[in-house]
N, C-alpha and C positions, 0 to 999 in steps of 0.2 A: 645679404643678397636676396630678393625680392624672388617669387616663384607664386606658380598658381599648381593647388597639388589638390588631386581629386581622393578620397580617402572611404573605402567601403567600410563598413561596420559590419560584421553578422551576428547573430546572437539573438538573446532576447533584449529587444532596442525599440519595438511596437509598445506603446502603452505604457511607458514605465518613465513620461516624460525625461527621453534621451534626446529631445530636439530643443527645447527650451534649455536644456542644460548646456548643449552646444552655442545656442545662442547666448548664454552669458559668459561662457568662459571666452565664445569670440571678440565679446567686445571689451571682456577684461584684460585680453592680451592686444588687442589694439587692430584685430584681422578683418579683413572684408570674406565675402563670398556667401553662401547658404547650405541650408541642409534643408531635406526631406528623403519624406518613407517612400519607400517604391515594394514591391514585393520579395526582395530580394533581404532586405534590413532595410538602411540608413546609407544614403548617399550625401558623401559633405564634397563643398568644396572651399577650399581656404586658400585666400591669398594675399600674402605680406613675407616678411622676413622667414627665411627659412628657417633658423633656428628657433623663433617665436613659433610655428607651425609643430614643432616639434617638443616644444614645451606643453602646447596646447593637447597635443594625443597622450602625450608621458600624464598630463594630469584626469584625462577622459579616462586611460586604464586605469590608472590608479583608485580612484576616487567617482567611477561611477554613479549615477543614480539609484537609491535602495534597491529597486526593484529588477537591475538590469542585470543581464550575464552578457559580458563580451565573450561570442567565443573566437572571431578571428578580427584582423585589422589587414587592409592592403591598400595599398596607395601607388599612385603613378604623378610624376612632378611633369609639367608645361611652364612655359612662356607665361608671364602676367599678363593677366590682360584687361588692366588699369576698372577692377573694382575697387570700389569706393566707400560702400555700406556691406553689412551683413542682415543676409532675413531668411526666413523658415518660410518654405516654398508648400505650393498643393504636393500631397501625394501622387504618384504615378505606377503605372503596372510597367514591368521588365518580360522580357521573353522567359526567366525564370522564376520562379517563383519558392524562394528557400527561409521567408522571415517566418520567424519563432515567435510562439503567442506563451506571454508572463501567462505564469497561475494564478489563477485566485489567491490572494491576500488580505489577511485581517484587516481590522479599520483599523486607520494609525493615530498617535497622540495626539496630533496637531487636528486629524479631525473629531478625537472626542473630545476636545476643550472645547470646541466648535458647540458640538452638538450637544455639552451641558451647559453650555453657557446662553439664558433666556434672553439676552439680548440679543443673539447671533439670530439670523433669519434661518438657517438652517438648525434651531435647538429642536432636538427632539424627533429632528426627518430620519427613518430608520433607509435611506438608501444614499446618506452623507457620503463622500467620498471626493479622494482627490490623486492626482497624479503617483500620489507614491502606494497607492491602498486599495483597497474592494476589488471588485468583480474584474473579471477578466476574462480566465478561461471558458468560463461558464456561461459569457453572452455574445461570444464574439459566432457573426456566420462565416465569414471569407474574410481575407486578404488582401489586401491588405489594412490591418487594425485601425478603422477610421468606422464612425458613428453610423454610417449608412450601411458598414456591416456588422452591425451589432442588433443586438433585439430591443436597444435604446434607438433605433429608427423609429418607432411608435409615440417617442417622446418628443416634440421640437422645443428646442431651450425658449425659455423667455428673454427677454430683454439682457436681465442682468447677472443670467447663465449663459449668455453669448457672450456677452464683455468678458467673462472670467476665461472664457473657452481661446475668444481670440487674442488674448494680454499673453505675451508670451513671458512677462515677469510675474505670470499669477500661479500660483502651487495647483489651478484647475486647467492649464491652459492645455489644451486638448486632450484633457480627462472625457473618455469617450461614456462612462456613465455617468459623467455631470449634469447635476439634475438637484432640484428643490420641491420645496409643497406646492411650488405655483404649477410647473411644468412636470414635474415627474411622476413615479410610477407611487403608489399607492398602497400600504398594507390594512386591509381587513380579518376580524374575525367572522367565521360564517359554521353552519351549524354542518349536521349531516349533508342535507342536501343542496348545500350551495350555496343558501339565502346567508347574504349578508346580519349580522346579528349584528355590529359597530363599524363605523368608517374614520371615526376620529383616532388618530395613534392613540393618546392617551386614554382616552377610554377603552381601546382594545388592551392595552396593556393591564388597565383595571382589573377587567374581563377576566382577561387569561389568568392573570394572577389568581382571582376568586375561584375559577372554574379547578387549578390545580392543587389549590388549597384543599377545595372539597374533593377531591379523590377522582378528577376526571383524567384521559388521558385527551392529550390536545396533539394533534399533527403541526408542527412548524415549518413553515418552507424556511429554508437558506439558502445558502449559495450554491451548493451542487444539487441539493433534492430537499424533501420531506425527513422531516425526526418526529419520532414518537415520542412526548414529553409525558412525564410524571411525576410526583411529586416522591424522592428517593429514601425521606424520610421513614416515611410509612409503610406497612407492610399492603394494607388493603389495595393502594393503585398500582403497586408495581406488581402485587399476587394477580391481579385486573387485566395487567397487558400480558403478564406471561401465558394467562389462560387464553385469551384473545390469540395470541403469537403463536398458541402451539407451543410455548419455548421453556418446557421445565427448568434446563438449565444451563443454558450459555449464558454467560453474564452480560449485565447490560450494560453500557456506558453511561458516563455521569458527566455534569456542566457542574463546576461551582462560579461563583463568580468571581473570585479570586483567587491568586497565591496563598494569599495568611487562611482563608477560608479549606484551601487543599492540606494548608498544612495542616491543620486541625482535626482530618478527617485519614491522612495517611501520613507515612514516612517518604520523605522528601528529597532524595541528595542533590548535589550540586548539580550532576546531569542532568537529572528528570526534571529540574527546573528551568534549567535552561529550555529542555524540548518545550516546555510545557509555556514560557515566554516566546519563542520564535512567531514570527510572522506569519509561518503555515499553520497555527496552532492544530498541531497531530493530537488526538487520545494517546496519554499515555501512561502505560500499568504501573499504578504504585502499589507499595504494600499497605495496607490497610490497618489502622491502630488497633482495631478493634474492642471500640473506647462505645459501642452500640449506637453513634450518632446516624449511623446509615439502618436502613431495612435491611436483615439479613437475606432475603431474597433477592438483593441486588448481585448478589456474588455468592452462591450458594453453596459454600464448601470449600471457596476456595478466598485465598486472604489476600489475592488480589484486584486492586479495582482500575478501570478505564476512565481518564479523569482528562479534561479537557475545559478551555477556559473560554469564556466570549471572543466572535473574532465577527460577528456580526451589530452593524448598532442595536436594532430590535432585541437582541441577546444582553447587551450590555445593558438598558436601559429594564430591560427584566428584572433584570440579578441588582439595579440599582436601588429599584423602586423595595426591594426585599433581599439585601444585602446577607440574611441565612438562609437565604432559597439554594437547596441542593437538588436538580433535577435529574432522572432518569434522559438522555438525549441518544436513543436508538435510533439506527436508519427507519424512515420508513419504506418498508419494503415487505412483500410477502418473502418467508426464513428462506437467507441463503442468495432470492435474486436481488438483482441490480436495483437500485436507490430507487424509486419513483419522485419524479421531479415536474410532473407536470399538473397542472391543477385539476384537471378534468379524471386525468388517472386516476389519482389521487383520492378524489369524490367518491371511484368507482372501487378504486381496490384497497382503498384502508379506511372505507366506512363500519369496515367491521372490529376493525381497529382501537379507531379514535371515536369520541364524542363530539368534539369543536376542529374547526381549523383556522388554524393562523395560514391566509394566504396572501399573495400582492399579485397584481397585473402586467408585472412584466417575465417575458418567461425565460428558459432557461434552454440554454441551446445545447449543455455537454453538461451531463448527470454526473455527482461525484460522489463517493462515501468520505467519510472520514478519514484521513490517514492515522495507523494506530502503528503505536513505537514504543518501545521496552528498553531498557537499560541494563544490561550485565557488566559488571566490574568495571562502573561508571565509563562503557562504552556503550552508543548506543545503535539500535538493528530496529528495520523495520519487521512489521506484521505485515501490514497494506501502506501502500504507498500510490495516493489517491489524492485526493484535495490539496491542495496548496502547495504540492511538487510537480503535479502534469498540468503542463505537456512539457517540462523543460528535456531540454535534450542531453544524451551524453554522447559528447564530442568522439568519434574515435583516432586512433594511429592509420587507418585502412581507409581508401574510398570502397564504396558500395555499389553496384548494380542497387535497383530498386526494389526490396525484398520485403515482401509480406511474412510477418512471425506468426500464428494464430494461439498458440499459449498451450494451456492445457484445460481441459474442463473441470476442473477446480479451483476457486480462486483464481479464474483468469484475467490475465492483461495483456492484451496482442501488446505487437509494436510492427513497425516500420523502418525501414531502414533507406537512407539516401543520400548520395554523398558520403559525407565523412561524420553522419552523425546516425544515432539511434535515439526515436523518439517510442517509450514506452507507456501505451495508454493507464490511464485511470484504474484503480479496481473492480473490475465487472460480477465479480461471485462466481457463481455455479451455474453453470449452461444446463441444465434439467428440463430444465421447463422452456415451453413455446415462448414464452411471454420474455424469458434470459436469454432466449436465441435470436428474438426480434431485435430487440435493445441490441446485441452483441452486433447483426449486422448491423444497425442503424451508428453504432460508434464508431464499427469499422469504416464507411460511408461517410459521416463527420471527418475524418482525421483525411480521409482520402482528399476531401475537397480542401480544408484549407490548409493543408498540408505539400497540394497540386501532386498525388502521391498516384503513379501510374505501376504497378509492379511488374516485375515480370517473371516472379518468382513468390511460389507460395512453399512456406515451412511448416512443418505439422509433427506434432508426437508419432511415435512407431502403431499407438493403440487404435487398432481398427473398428474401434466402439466409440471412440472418441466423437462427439458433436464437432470439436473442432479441427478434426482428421477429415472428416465426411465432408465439413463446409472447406476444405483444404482441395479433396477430391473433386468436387464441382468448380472449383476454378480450375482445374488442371485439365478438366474439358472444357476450358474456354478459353484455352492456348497458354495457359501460366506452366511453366515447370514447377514440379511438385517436389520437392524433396521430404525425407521422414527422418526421423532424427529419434534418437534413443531419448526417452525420460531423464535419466541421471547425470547421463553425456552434457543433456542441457543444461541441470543444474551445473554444472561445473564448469563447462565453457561459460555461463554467465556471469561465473567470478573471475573468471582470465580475463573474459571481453571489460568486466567494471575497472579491473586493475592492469589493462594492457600488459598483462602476461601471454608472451608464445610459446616458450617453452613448455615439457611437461611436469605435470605436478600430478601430487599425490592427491586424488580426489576424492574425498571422502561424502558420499552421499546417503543422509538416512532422514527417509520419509514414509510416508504410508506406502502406496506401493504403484509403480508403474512397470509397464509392459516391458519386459525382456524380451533379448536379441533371440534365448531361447525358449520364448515360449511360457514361460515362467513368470511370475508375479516379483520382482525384483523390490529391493528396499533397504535393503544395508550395505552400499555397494563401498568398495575401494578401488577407484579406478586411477590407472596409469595415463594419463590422460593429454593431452593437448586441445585446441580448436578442432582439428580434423579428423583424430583417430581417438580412439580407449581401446585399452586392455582390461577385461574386469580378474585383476589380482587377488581380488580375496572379498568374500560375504556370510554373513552366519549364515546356518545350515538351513535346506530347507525343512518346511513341514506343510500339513494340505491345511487350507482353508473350508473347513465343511461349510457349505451353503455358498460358497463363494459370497458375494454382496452382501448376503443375510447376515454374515460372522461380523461383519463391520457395525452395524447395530447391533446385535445379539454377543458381545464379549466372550458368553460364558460358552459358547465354541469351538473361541479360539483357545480358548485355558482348557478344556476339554482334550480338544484333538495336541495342544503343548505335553499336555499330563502325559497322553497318551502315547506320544512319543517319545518321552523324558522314563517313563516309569513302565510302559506297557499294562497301567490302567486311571482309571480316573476316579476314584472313591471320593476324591475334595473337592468335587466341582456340584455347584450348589445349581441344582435344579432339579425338577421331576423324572420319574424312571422313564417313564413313557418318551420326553425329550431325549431323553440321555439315549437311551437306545437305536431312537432313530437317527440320533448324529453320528452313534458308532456304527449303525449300517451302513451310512453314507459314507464313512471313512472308510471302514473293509470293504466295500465295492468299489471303491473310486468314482463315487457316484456327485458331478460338482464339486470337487474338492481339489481344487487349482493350487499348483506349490505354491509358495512364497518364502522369501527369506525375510521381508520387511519387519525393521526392528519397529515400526509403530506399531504395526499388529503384534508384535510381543510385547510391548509394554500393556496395549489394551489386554492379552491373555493371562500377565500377569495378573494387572489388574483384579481380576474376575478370580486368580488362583487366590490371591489373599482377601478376598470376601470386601474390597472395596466396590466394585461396580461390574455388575454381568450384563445390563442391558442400557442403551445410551441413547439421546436422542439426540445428540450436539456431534460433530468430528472432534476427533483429543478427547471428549470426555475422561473417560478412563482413565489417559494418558495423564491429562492434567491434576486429575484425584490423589494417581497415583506419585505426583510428582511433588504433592501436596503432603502427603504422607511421608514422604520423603524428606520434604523440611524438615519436619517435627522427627528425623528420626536420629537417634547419634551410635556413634562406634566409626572407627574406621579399617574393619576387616575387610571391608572389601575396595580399599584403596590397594593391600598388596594381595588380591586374590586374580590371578587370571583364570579367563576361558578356555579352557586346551584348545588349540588350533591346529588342525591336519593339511597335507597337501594333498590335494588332488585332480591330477593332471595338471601340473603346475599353476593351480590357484589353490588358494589359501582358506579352510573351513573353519569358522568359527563357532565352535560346538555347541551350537542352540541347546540342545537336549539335555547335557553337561549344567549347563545357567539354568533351567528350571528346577533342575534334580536339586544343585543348590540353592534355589531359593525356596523349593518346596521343602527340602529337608530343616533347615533355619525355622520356618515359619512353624512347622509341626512339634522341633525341638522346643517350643515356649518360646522362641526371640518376636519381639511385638511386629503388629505391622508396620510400626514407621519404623523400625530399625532395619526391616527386612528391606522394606523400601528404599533404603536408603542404601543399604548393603549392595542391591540389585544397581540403581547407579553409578554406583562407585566401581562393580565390577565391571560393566560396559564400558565406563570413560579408564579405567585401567589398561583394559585388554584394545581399547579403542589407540591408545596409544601405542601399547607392546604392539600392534603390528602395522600400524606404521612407521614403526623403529624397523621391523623386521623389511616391507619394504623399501626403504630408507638404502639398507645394507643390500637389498640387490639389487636396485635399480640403478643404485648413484642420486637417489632426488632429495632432495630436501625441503623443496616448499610442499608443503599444506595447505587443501584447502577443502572449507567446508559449507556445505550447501544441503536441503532438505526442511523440510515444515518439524521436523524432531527437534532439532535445535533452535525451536523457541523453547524449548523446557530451560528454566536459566538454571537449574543445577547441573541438568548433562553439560550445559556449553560454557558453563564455567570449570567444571571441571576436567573435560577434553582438554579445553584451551590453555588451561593452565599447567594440565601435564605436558602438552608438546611445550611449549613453552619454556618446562624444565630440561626437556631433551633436545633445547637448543635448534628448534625446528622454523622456521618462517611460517608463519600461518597468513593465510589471506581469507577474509570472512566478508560478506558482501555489507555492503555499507551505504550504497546509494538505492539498490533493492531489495527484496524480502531474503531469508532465506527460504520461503514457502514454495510453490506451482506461480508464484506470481512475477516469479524471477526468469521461467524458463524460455518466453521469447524471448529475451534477449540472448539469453544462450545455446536459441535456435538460429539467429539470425547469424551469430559467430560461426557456428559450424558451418550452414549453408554458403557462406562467402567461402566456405577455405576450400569446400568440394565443389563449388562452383567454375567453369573453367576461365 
């Protein structure tokens, strides 16, 4: 029986040639009718047999095109009405506006055959690209994904990039940055100030190559911004940018150009190669062989490295032209803000930086860093989740009012919320600075517009220092309801809201430290938790932070005023008398000396108590030193040592004082410091378990779940995970976002929906 049935798409179905793909399944099943984009997704209509109509959607979900996510289908059946042909119509605007723009995506197979092959017209165009690959998120300006919104409006195709554009059987047919060397955009090398040095690719590649060989650093544009290139080999250019960066020691990220190249320089498992093949291609931490083929100043201390493969042609053609080229591929950005992605910035704020730049003339509308991803017990967790994941959406079980997230001022990533979906921006960094606060509106403002994002409602951290508390408070004089939302709360409704959990769980949250409901520096929390409410059931004890701020780079503080709580003095705290005393005045007066329970500042105090690191200039330092030490350390006494735990007022104290006295006592008895380290893990992830066993028994809960910037240590989160696991617990662990600050709009925007009326 014949029927004329009109069929919505939503999802991400702009850009990922899902109309072309409609037009051949239509004509291979025999239908008439048309499709095009409107703002809303994908408008089809199909009309022939009804069950052939229905074969044709069963194989659209199934088998998509790479790049596309359906996330809903609905359809309404008519009357035929004696079409004849099928064709792919102009786009159009709707009263709404809800289409989803693909991420950014590496260049695919089919176009690097393309682009090594010297008889193809596009060999060697570093901006090749075709319906299933390249740019996206990073060029589009509005909505709906058609070439007049994109920053390829500057480009008009030639002749025989229009034919490819208008062939609806062509793998380019409304590839909105298709483009060649006749008509498109253009990459140069140019020096300090701007002046072009080479226009020919292959002689900019010459170039670069030569320039890195000799110990220069070169800024690289890509897809979301500027990298700071070096040659990784060598100690002299990478010792060059860290002094440049400021950046004694956070480690820097690495390109090889291949898999067999990655393996030769770390250890490799099945997952991390898989991350390290996908289409977003993420940075992702291996262990490091330690076999000397890197500069040991690439990773200073510590045995793992950030490793990441071409997903750009210009990248690939890099690493081809010098197939043992290992480079150093940093954000370029001044430490900590947002990527710098435009050329002019660029010039202005990493001339002190770089020597050369790799730049091109087409610009870039949505800044992105790298997404960087870790592997524990061949499962794998984001760090940042950035590049080659945003702006996709996660669908929820709930419609939304229209709700603004603004994150938290570290490692932040708003989000949005509309309808039945939450769209969580890009990685932004650290809001510190004027320059991370600009960017931060300007992203917010992007996502606004082609998102058609009207809120009516802004969510913000409880902390009234916050940057993105204050920019919370100024829309809330400008008629938006404000809501504030606890630190923790949000880590942990952002694991409920990823894994559409309502009920409550056992939430277990340990990071550096955010603002308590009292007042207090909170950080090792256990909360009883749901979307709407928490109960905070149990946290180690507190102790003061002498200097407040200061103790967060200055370590030997925190292991100071720990001693001094633990033992009632500090004789093993490695510093001057003159320091030393004036931190204990500060502690006996209460002078700056804010509680805290946070288990990241005890690992940092640890740190500094066993003579690994007292002063830091990276976040984690310490932590991660100490966590390093910890490898290398054996024994498993502190697999069955618990932390005594008190009640008080029906929450649960987990004897801070008790855990340094033991680890200070160990360390002094002669046990080394990797075994103490190692000791001190194994007692946390013990006692981390025993009490949520003990809540477990009085609550009735049994799921698990865990969230906080601590559990990227992969010895603590292997070995939490592992013990619940033995105690027969459900764990829920975020999976599609960090466990860091980069998680927590999303699990701002879940609580505000449930207090919302």
């Amino acid at each position: 029986m014949k029927e004329h049935r009109i069929i919505r798409i939503r999802g991400i179905v702009q850009g990922v040639g899902f109309r072309p793909h409609v037009f051949r399944l239509a004509h291979a099943h025999g239908l008439a009718g048309s499709v095009h984009n409107d703002t809303e997704g994908v408008l089809m209509h199909l009309e022939g047999d009804a069950g052939t109509i229905d074969q044709l959607v069963t194989s659209l979900q199934n088998d998509p095109p790479p790049l596309a996510d359906i996330q809903s289908v609905t359809s309404s059946t008519h009357p035929p009405r004696g079409l004849t042909k099928f064709s792919i119509e102009q786009s159009t605007s709707s009263s709404t506006r809800s289409a989803f723009i693909p991420p950014d995506a590496a260049v695919c197979d089919a176009c690097m055959e393309e682009f090594f092959n010297p008889e193809d017209r596009r060999h060697q165009y570093p901006f090749i690209t075709c319906t299933h690959c390249g740019p996206r998120f990073s060029i589009i300006y509005d909505i709906p994904y058609d070439r007049p919104g994109t920053s390829m409006k500057d480009f008009p195709m030639c002749p025989r990039c229009e034919k490819e554009y208008r062939d609806p059987r062509d793998r380019r047919f409304h590839t909105q940055p298709n483009a060649c060397p006749v008509c498109g955009p253009h990459v140069f090398l140019a020096d300090r100030n701007g002046t072009p040095v080479t226009e020919d690719i292959d002689e900019t590649i010459q170039h670069t190559l030569r320039l890195l060989k000799e110990g220069h650093v070169v800024a690289i544009k890509g897809v979301g911004g500027f990298h700071l290139a070096a040659d990784a080999t060598k100690d002299r250019p990478v010792e060059l940018l860290r002094q440049r960066k400021g950046r004694p020691f956070k480690p820097f990220a690495l390109m090889t150009g291949s898999i067999e190249t990655t393996d030769k320089l770390t250890h490799v498992t099945p997952a991390e190669r898989e991350l390290l093949l996908r289409r977003e291609r993420p940075i992702v931490l291996l262990k490091d062989r330690g076999e000397g083929h890197l500069s040991p100043l690439v990773s200073p201390g510590i045995t793992w490295t950030g490793i990441m493969l071409p997903y750009t042609p210009f990248q690939h053609l890099l690493f081809a032209k010098d197939p043992n080229l290992v480079l150093v591929m940093t954000s370029g950005n001044v430490t900590d803000e947002p990527i710098i992605y435009r050329n002019e910035d660029a010039l202005k704020r990493l001339s002190s930086f770089a020597d050369y730049f790799v730049m091109y003339n087409r610009e870039i509308t949505a800044h992105s860093d790298d997404s960087v991803m870790y592997v524990v017990d061949e499962q794998p967790f984001f760090i940042r989740r950035s590049r080659g994941f945003v702006p996709a959406p996660f669908l929820t079980e709930h419609s939304h009012s229209q709700i603004l997230a603004t994150g938290g001022d570290l490692k932040n990533s708003f989000a949005l919320a509309k309808d039945n979906y939450i769209i969580l921006s890009q990685y932004l960094g650290d809001l510190e600075t004027p320059w991370g606060n600009q960017l931060y509106r300007s992203a917010i403002n992007h996502f606004k517009k082609i998102f058609d994002f009207r809120p009516g409602t802004v969510v913000s951290d409880l902390h009234p220092g916050y940057y993105t508390t204050m920019f919370a408070d100024e829309l809330s004089q400008q008629g938006l309801t404000h809501i504030k939302v606890q630190h923790h709360h949000a880590h942990i409704a952002a694991n409920l809201e990823e894994h559409n959990v309502d009920q409550p769980v056992i939430g277990i949250a340990y990071d550096g430290t955010g603002y308590g409901t009292d007042g207090t520096l909170w950080g090792s929390e256990f909360l009883i938790a749901d979307k709407k409410n928490f109960t905070r059931a149990a946290h180690f004890e507190n102790f003061p932070l002498p200097g407040g701020e200061s103790a967060i780079r200055d370590v030997w503080k925190i292991g100071l005023s720990l001693l001094r709580s633990a033992l009632g003095d500090d004789r093993d705290i490695y510093t001057s008398m003159e320091q030393r005393n004036m931190v204990l005045e500060i502690l006996e007066h209460n002078i700056n000396s804010p509680l805290t329970c946070s288990i990241g500042r005890i690992f940092d105090g640890v740190s500094s108590i066993l003579g690994i690191r007292h002063h830091v200039t990276a976040e984690a330092e310490a932590a991660q030193l100490l966590e390093e030490a910890a490898h290398k350390g054996s024994g498993t006494m502190g697999e069955n040592t618990l932390i005594p735990v008190s009640d008080e007022n029906d929450t649960m104290i987990i004897n801070t004082s008790e855990l340094i006295r033991m680890v200070h006592d160990l360390h002094q008895n002669g046990h080394s410091i990797t075994d103490t380290a190692l000791f001190f893990h194994q007692c946390i992830a013990a006692t981390t378990v025993h009490v949520a066993n003990l809540l477990r028994e009085k609550y009735n809960i049994n799921t698990v779940t865990l969230s906080g910037g601590v559990f990227h240590n992969r010895l603590l989160l292997s070995l939490i995970s592992s013990g619940l696991r033995k105690k027969a617990f459900d764990i829920l662990m975020p999976r599609k976002i960090p466990f860091n600050d980069g998680c927590m709009a999303v699990g701002q925007i879940a609580i505000a929906r449930e207090l919302l009326p």
